[in-house]
C-alpha positions as a Markdown table, in Angstrom:
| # | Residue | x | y | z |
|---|---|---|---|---|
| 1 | Unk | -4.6 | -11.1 | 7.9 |
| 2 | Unk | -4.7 | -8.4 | 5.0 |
| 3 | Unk | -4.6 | -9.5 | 1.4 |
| 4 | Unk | -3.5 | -8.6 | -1.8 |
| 5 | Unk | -4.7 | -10.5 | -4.7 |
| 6 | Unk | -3.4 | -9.6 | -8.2 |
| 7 | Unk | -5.0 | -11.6 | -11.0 |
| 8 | Unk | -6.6 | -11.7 | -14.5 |
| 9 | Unk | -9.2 | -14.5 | -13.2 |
| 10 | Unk | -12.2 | -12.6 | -12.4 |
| 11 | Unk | -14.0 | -16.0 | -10.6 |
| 12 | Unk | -11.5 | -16.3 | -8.6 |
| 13 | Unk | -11.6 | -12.3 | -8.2 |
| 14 | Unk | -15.3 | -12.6 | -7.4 |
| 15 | Unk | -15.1 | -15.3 | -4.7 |
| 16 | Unk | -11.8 | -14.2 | -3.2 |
| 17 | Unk | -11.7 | -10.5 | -2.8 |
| 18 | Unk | -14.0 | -7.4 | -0.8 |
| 19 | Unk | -13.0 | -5.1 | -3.1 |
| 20 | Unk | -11.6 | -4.3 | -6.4 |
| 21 | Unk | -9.6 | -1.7 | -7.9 |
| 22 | Unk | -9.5 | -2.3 | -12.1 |
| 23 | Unk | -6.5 | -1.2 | -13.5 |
| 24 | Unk | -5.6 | -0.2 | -17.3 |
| 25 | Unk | -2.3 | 1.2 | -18.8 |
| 26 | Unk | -0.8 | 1.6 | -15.1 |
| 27 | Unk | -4.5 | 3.3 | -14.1 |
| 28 | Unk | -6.8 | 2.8 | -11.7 |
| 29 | Unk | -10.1 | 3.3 | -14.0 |
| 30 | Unk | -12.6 | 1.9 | -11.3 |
| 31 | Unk | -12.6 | 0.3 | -7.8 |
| 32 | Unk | -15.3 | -0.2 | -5.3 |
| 33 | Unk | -16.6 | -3.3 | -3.6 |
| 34 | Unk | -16.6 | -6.1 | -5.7 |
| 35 | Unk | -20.3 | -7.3 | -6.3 |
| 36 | Unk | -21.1 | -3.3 | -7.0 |
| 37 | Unk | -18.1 | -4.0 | -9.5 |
| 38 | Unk | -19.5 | -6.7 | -11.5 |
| 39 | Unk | -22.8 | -6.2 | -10.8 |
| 40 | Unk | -23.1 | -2.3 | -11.8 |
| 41 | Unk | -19.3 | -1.6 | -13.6 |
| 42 | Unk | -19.0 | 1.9 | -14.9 |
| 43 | Unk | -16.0 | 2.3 | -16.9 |
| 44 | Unk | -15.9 | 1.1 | -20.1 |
| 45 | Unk | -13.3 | -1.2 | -19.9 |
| 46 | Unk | -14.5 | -3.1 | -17.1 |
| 47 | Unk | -17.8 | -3.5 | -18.8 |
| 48 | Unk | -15.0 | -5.2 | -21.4 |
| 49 | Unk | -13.5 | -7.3 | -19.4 |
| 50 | Unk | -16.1 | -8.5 | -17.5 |
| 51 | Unk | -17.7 | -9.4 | -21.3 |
| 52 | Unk | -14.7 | -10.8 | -22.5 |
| 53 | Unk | -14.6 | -14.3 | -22.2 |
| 54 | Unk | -14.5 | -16.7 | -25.7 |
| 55 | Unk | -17.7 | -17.0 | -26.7 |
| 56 | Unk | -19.8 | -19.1 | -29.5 |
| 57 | Unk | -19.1 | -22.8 | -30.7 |
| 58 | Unk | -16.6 | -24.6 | -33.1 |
| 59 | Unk | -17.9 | -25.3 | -36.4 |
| 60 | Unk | -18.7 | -28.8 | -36.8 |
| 61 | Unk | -16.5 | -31.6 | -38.5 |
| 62 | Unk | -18.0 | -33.5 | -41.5 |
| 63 | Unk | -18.8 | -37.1 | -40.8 |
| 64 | Unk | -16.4 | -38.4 | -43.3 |
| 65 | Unk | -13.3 | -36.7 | -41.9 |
| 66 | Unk | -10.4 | -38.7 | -41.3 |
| 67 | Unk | -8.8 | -39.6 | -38.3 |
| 68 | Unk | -5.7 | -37.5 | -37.4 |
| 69 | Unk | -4.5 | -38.9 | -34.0 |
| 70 | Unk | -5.5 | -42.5 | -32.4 |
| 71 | Unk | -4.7 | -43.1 | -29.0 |
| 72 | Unk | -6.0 | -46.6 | -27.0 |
| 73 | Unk | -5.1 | -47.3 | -23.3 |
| 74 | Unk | -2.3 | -44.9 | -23.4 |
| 75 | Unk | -0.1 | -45.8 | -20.2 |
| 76 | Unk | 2.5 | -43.2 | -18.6 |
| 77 | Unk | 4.0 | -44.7 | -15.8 |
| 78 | Unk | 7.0 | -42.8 | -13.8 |
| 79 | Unk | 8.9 | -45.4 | -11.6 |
| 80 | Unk | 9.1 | -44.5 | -7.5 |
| 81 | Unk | 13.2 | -45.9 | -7.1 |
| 82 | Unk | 14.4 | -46.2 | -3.3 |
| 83 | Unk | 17.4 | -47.3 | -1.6 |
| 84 | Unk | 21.3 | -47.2 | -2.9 |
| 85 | Unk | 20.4 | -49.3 | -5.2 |
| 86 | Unk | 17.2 | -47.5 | -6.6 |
| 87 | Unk | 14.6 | -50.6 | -6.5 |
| 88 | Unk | 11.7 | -49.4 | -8.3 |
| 89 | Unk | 9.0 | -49.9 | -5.2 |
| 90 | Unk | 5.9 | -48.5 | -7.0 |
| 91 | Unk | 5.0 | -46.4 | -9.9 |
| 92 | Unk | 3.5 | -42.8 | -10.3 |
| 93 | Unk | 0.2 | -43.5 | -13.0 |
| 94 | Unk | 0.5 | -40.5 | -14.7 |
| 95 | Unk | -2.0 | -41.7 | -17.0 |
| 96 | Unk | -3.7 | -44.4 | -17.0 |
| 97 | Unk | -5.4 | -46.5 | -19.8 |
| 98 | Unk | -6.4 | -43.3 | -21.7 |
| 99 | Unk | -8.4 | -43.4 | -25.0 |
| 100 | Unk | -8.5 | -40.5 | -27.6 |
| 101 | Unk | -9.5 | -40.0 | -31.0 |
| 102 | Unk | -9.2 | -36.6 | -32.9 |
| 103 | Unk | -10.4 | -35.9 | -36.9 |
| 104 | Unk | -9.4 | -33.7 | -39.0 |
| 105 | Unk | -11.0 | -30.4 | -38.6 |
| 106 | Unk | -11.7 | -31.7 | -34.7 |
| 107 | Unk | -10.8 | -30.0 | -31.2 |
| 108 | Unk | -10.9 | -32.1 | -28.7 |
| 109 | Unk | -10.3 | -30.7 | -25.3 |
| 110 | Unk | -8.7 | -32.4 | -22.3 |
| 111 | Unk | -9.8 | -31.2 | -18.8 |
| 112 | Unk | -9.1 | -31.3 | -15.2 |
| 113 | Unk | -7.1 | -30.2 | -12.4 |
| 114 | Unk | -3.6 | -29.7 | -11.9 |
| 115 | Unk | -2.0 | -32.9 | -12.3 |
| 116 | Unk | -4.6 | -34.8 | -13.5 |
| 117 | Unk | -2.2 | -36.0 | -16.3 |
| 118 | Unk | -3.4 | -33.8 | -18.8 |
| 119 | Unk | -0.2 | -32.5 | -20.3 |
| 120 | Unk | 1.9 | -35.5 | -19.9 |
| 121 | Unk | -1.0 | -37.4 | -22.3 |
| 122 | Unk | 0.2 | -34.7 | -24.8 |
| 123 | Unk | 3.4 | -35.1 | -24.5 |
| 124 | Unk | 3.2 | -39.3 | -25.1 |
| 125 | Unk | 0.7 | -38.9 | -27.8 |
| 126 | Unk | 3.4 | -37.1 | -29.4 |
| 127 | Unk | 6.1 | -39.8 | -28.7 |
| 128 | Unk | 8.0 | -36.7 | -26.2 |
| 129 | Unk | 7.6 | -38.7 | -23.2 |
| 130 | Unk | 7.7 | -42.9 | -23.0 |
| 131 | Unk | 4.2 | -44.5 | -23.1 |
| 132 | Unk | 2.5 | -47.4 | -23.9 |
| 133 | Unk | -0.4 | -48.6 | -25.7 |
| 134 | Unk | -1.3 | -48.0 | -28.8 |
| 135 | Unk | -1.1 | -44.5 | -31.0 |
| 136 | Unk | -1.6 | -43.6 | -35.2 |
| 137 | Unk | -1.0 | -40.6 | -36.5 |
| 138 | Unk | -2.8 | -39.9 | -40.1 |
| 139 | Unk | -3.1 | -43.9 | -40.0 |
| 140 | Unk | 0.0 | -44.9 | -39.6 |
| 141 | Unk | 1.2 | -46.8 | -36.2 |
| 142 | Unk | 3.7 | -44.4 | -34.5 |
| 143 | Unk | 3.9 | -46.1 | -31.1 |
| 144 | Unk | 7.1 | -48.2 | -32.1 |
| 145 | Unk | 8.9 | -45.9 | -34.3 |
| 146 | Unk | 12.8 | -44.9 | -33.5 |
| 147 | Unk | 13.7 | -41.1 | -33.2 |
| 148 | Unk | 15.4 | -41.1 | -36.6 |
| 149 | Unk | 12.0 | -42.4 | -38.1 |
| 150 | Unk | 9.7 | -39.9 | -35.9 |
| 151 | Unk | 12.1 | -36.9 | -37.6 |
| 152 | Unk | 9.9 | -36.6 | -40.8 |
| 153 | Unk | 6.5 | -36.8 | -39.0 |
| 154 | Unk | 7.7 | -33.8 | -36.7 |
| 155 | Unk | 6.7 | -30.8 | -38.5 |
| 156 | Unk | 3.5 | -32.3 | -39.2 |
| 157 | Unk | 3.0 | -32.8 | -34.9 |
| 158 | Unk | 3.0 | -29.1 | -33.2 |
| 159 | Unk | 2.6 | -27.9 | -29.7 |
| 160 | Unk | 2.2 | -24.8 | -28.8 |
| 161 | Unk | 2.9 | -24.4 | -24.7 |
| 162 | Unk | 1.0 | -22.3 | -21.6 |
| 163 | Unk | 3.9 | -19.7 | -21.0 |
| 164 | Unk | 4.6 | -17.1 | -24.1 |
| 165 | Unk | 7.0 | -15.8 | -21.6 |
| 166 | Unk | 9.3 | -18.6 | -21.0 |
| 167 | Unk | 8.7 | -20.8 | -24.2 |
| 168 | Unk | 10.5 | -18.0 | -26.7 |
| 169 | Unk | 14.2 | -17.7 | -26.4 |
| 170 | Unk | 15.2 | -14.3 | -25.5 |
| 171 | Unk | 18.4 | -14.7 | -27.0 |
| 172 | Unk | 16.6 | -15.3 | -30.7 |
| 173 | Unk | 15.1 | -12.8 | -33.0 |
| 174 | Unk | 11.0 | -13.8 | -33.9 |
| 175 | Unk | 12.7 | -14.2 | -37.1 |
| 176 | Unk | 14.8 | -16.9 | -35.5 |
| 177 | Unk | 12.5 | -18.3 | -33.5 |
| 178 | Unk | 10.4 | -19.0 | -36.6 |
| 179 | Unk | 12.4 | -19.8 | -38.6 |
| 180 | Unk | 14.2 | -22.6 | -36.2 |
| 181 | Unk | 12.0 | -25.5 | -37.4 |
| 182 | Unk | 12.4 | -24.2 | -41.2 |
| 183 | Unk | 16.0 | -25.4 | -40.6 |
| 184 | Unk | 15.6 | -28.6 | -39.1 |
| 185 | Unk | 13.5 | -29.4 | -41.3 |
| 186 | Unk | 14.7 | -28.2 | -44.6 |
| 187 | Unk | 11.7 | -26.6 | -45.7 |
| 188 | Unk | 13.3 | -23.1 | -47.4 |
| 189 | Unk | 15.3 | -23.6 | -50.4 |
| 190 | Unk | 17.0 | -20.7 | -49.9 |
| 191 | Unk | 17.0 | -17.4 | -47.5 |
| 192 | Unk | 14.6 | -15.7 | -49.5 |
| 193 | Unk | 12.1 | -18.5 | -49.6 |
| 194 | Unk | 12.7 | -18.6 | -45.6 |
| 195 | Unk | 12.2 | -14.8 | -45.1 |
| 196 | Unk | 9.0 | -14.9 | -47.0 |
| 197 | Unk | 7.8 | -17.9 | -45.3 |
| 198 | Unk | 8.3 | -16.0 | -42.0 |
| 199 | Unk | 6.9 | -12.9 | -43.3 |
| 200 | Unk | 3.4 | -14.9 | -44.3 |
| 201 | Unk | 3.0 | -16.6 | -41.4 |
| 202 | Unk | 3.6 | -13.7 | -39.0 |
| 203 | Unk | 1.0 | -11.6 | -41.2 |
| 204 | Unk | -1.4 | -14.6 | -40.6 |
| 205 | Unk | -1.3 | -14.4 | -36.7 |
| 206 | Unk | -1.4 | -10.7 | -36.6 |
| 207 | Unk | 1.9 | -9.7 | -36.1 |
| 208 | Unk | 3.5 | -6.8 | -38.9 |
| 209 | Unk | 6.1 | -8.6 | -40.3 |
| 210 | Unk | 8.8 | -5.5 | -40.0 |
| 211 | Unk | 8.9 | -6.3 | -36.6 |
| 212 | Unk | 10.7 | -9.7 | -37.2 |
| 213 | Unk | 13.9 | -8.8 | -35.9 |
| 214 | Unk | 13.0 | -7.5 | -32.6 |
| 215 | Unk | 12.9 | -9.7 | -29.7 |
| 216 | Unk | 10.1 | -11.4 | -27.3 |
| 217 | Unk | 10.9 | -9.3 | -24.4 |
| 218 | Unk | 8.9 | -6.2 | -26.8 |
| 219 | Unk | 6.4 | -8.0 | -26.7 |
| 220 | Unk | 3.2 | -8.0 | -24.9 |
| 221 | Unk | 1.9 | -11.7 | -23.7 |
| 222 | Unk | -0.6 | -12.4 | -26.1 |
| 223 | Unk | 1.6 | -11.0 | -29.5 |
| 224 | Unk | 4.4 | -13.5 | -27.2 |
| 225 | Unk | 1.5 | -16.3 | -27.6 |
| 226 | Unk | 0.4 | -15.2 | -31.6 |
| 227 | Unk | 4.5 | -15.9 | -32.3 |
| 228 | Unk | 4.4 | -19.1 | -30.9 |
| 229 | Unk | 1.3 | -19.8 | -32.7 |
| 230 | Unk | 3.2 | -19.1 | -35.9 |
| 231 | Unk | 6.8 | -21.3 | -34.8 |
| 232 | Unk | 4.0 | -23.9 | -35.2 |
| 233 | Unk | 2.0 | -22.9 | -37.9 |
| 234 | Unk | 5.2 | -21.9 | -39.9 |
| 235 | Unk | 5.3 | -25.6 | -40.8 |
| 236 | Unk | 2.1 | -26.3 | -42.1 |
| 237 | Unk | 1.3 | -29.1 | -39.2 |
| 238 | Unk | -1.6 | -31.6 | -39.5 |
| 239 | Unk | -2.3 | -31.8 | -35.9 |
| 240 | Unk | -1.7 | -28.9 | -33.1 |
| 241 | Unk | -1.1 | -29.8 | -29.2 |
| 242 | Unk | -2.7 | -26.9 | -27.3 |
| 243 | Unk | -0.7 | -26.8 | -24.1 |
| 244 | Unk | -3.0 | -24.2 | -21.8 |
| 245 | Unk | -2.4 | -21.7 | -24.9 |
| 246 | Unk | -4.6 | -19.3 | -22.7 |
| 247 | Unk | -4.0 | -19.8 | -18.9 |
| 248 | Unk | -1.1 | -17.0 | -19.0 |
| 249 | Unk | -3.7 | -14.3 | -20.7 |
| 250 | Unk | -5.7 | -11.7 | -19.0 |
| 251 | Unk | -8.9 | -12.2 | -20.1 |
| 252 | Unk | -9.7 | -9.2 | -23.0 |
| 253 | Unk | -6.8 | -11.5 | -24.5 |
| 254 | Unk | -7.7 | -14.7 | -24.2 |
| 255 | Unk | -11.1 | -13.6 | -26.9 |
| 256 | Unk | -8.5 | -12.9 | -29.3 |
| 257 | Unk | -6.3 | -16.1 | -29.0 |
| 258 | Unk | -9.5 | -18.0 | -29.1 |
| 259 | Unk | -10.7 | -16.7 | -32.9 |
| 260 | Unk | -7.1 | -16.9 | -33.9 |
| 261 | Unk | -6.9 | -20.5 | -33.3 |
| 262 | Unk | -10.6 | -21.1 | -34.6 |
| 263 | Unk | -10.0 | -19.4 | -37.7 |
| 264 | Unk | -6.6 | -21.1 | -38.4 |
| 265 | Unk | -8.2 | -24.6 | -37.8 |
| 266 | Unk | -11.2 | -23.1 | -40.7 |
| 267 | Unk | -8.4 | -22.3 | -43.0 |
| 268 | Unk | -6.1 | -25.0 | -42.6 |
| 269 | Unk | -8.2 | -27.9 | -41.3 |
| 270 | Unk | -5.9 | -28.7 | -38.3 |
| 271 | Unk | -7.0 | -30.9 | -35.9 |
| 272 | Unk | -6.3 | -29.8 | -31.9 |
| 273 | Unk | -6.1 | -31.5 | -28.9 |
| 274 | Unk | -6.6 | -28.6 | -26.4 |
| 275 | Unk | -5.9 | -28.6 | -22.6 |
| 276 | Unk | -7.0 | -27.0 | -20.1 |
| 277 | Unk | -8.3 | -26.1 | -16.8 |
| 278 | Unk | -10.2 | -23.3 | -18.2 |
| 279 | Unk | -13.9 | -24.9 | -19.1 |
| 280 | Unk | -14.8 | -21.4 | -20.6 |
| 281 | Unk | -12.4 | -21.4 | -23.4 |
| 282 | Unk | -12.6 | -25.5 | -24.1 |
| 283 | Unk | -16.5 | -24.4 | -24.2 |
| 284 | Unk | -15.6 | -22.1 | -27.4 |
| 285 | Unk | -13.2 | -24.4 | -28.5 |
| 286 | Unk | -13.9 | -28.2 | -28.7 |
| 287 | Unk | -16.1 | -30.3 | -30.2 |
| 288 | Unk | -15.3 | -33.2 | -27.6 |
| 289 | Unk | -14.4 | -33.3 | -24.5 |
| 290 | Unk | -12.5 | -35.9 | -21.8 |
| 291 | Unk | -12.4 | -35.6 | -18.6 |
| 292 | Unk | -9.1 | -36.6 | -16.5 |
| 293 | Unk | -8.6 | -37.4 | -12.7 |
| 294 | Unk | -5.6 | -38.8 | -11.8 |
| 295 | Unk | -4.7 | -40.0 | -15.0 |
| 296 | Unk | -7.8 | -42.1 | -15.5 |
| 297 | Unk | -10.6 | -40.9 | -18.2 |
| 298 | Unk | -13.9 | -40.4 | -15.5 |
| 299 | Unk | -16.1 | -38.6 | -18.4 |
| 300 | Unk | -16.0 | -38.2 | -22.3 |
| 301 | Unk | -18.3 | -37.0 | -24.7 |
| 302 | Unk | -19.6 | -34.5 | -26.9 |
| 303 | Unk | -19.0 | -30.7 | -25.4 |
| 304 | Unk | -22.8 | -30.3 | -25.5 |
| 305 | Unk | -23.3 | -33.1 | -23.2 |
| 306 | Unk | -20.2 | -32.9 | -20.8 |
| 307 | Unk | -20.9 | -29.2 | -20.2 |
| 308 | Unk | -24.8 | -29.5 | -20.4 |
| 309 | Unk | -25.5 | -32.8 | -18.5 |
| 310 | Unk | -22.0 | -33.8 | -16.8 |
| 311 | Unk | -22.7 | -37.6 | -15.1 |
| 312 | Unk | -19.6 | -37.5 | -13.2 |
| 313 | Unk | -19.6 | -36.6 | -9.5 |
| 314 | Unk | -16.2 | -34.6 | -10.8 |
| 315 | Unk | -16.7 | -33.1 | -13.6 |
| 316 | Unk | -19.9 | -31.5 | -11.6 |
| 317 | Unk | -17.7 | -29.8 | -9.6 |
| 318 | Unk | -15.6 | -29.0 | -12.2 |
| 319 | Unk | -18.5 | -27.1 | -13.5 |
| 320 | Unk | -19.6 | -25.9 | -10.4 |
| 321 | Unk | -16.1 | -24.2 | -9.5 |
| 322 | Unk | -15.8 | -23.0 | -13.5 |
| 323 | Unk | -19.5 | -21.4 | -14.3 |
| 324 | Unk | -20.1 | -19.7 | -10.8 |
| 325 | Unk | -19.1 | -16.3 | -13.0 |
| 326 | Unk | -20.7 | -15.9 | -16.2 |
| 327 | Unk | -21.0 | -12.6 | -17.8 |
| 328 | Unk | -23.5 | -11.5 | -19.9 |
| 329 | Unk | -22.7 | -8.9 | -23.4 |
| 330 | Unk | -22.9 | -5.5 | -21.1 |
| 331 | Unk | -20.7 | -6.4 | -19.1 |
| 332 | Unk | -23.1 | -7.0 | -16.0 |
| 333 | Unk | -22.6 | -10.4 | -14.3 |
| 334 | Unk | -25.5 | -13.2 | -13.6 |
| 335 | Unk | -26.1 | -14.2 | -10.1 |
């Protein structure tokens, strides 16, 4: 059987494909087989791409800074009904007795496979999905607090999701987009307060304000990604859920996200819980690291001792899988 694989994941790239054809602007620029290709490239954009993934480490967090989001032995349960009169006969553990602690200033990243439980912890850390156990945001107990009472602490809890391309409205302006959570939460006094509130925070993801009335469909992925970046930011949150803010970025992209979101969280001292399956960017990114598998924590630690001495059995092949590709600054790949 032939194949044709289209992707932005060179590992993948690498362990899946013969050959390679490396494509720019609708051009072919390069193709050949592929360990010629990422051995020896030759076009200057390959060499790019093939250099591109986030690289360096997170500045680190004082000892002294507070805690911004408490979690201990989180429980998401979904019920397994059956019959006509839908007897719950088990449960789905989505996660499991999960423990998480994030300080201002802090990244924390959350790894593992697809449905491992990652995102669904987000989502009950920030009361959007039932849980139990306990949970304190900025040292106050939020585990038992009504919707009404949640309201106020909303703009100060932000998540920004995977898919710039289905988490903007197509119907809404960026202007309206932004501006959305301004009016819910009755943060502009007046229009022209609103406008310039927009305006700032598009100029501080990268975007040129004049283009605030156009729509996401104009859009390339990654500006799609920088404007959801600012729907969040727009309300000066204390705490950022990073939903995959990557996985839907070719990789001369994801570079760029990655210092955006590093020197926001310099700036405004925001404290992220990133997840992903990409151990690369949580590498750049986090200054902790927990490992999921089936809802249950198997590893946590610092990121220089999960990614440089891994104890689990898992989060070894986790590694494994992840690092086979590493590229080195001209572009020419390790093997």
């Amino acid at each position: 059987m032939s194949m044709l694989f289209i992707t932005h994941d060179l590992g993948i790239v690498r362990k899946m494909a013969d050959r390679v054809y490396v494509m720019t602007q609708g051009e072919v620029v390069e193709h050949g087989p592929v360990a010629d290709i990422f051995a020896n490239p030759q076009h200057p954009y390959t060499k790019r791409l093939l250099a591109a993934e986030p690289k360096g480490r997170p500045e680190p967090v004082p000892e002294d800074a507070p805690e911004m989001l408490f979690g201990e032995q989180v429980k998401i349960w979904f019920p397994i009904r059956k019959g006509v009169l839908r007897r719950t006969i088990g449960h789905v553990k989505a996660v499991d007795s999960v423990d998480i602690a994030i300080r201002e200033g802090e990244t924390v990243g959350v790894v593992g496979e697809s449905g491992s439980g990652k995102t669904t912890l987000g989502l009950g850390l920030l009361r959007l999905e039932r849980s139990e156990g306990a949970i304190r945001f900025a040292g106050r107990d939020i585990a038992g607090l009504r919707t009404g009472q949640l309201r106020p602490l909303r703009r100060e809890m932000q998540i920004v999701f995977q898919d710039p391309f289905s988490s903007l409205s197509p119907r809404l302006s960026v202007a309206d987009i932004i501006g959305e959570g301004l009016s819910v939460h009755r943060l502009a006094d007046n229009t022209a307060e609103r406008d310039r509130m927009i305006d700032a925070v598009l100029e501080e993801v990268g975007i040129d304000p004049a283009w605030r009335f156009r729509y996401p469909h104009e859009f390339s992925g990654g500006q799609r990604q920088r404007i959801a970046i600012a729907r969040a930011m727009v309300l000066k949150p204390r705490l950022v859920v990073l939903d995959e803010p990557t996985s839907a970025l070719d990789m001369s992209v994801q570079g760029q996200i990655v210092e955006l979101l590093r020197e926001l969280q310099r700036r405004h001292g925001l404290a992220y819980m990133f997840i992903s399956h990409d151990l690369k960017v949580v590498r750049a990114m986090a200054h902790k690291v927990i490992v999921l598998r089936h809802g249950k924590v198997v590893e946590t630690g610092s990121a220089e001792a999960i990614f440089d001495h891994p104890a689990d059995p898992y989060t070894k092949a986790l590694m494994k899988a992840a690092f086979d590709l590493e590229a080195v600054e001209d572009g020419v790949v390790k093997t």
